[in-house]
N, C-alpha and C positions, 0 to 999 in steps of 0.2 A: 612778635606775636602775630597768629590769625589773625586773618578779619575776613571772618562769611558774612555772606548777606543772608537775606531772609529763605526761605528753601527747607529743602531735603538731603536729608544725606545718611551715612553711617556713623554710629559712635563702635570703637573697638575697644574692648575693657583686654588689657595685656594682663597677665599673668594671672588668669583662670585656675581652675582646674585642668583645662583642654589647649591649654595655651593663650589662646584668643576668642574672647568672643564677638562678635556682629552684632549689633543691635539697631534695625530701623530708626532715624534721630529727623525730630523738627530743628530747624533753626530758627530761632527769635531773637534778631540784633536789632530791628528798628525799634523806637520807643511803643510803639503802637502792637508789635508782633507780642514784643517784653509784657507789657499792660495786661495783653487779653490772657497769655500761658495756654493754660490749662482751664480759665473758668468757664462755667456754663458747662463742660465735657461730663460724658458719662466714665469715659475711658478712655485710653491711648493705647495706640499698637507701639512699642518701643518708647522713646524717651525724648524730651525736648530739652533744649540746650540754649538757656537766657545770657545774651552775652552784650554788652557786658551787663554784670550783676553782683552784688555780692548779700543779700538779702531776699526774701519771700515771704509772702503771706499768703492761708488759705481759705481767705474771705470769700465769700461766693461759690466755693467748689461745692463737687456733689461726692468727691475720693476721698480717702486717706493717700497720700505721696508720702513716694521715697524723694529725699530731697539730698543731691550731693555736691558740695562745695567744692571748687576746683582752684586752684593756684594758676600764677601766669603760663606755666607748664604745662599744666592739663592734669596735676598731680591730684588726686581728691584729697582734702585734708577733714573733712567731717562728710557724714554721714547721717542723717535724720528722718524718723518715718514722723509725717504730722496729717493729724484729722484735719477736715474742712475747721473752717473761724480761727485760726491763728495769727498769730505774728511770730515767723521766725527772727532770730537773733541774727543780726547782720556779721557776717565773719570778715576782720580785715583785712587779713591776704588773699581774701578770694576776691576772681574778678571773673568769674563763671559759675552759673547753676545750673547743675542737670536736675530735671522732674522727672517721674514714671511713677506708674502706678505702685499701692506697694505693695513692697516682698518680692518688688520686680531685681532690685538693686543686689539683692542677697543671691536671689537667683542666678546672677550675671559675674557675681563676685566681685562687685563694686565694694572697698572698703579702703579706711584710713591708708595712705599710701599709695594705692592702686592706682597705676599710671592710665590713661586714655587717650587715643587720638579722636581725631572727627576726620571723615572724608566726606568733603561737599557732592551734593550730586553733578556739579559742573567738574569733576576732578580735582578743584583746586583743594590742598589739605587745609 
């Protein structure tokens, strides 16, 4: 398995419409990056990537999020849009969550199946 550190990078959603898409990506693996996400934000350019993770909540936001579960693989196995004050359902095979604004995820062609990689901005995959 990965293991990015905290940073910048690319998420690529494979089998689009276009092939592949690019998508601007935070990375959040320390406990403290994981914590803060998305709260306090008005918006995001592209999508942040909670790792590890396999649940969410949208206590404190000011968005509605797409929120997508990911497998050890990178495979997404759900897919969920949620308003501010939730508690998402913890999914047990997931050990990553991608956030983005929503109707970002649709746009991108992120759904059930949908494979992804991340490229860190240090090159490491």
């Amino acid at each position: 398995m990965a293991r990015w550190r905290d940073g910048r990078g690319t998420l690529v959603v494979h089998g689009g419409a276009g092939g592949a898409t690019a998508v601007p990506l935070e990375i959040a693996t320390s406990y403290r990056a994981r914590t803060k996400g998305l709260l306090g934000r008005d918006g995001l350019e592209g999508a942040i990537l909670l790792s590890p993770a396999n649940g969410i909540h949208t206590f404190r936001m000011r968005m509605p999020i797409d929120v997508a579960y990911l497998d050890r693989r990178l495979n997404v196995i759900a897919v969920r849009t949620m308003p501010p004050g939730r508690l998402g359902r913890p999914r047990l095979r997931s050990r990553h969550v991608l956030e983005a604004e929503a109707g970002a995820m649709a746009e991108w062609g992120v759904r059930v199946g949908t494979r992804v990689t991340v490229e860190a901005a240090d090159g490491r995959p």
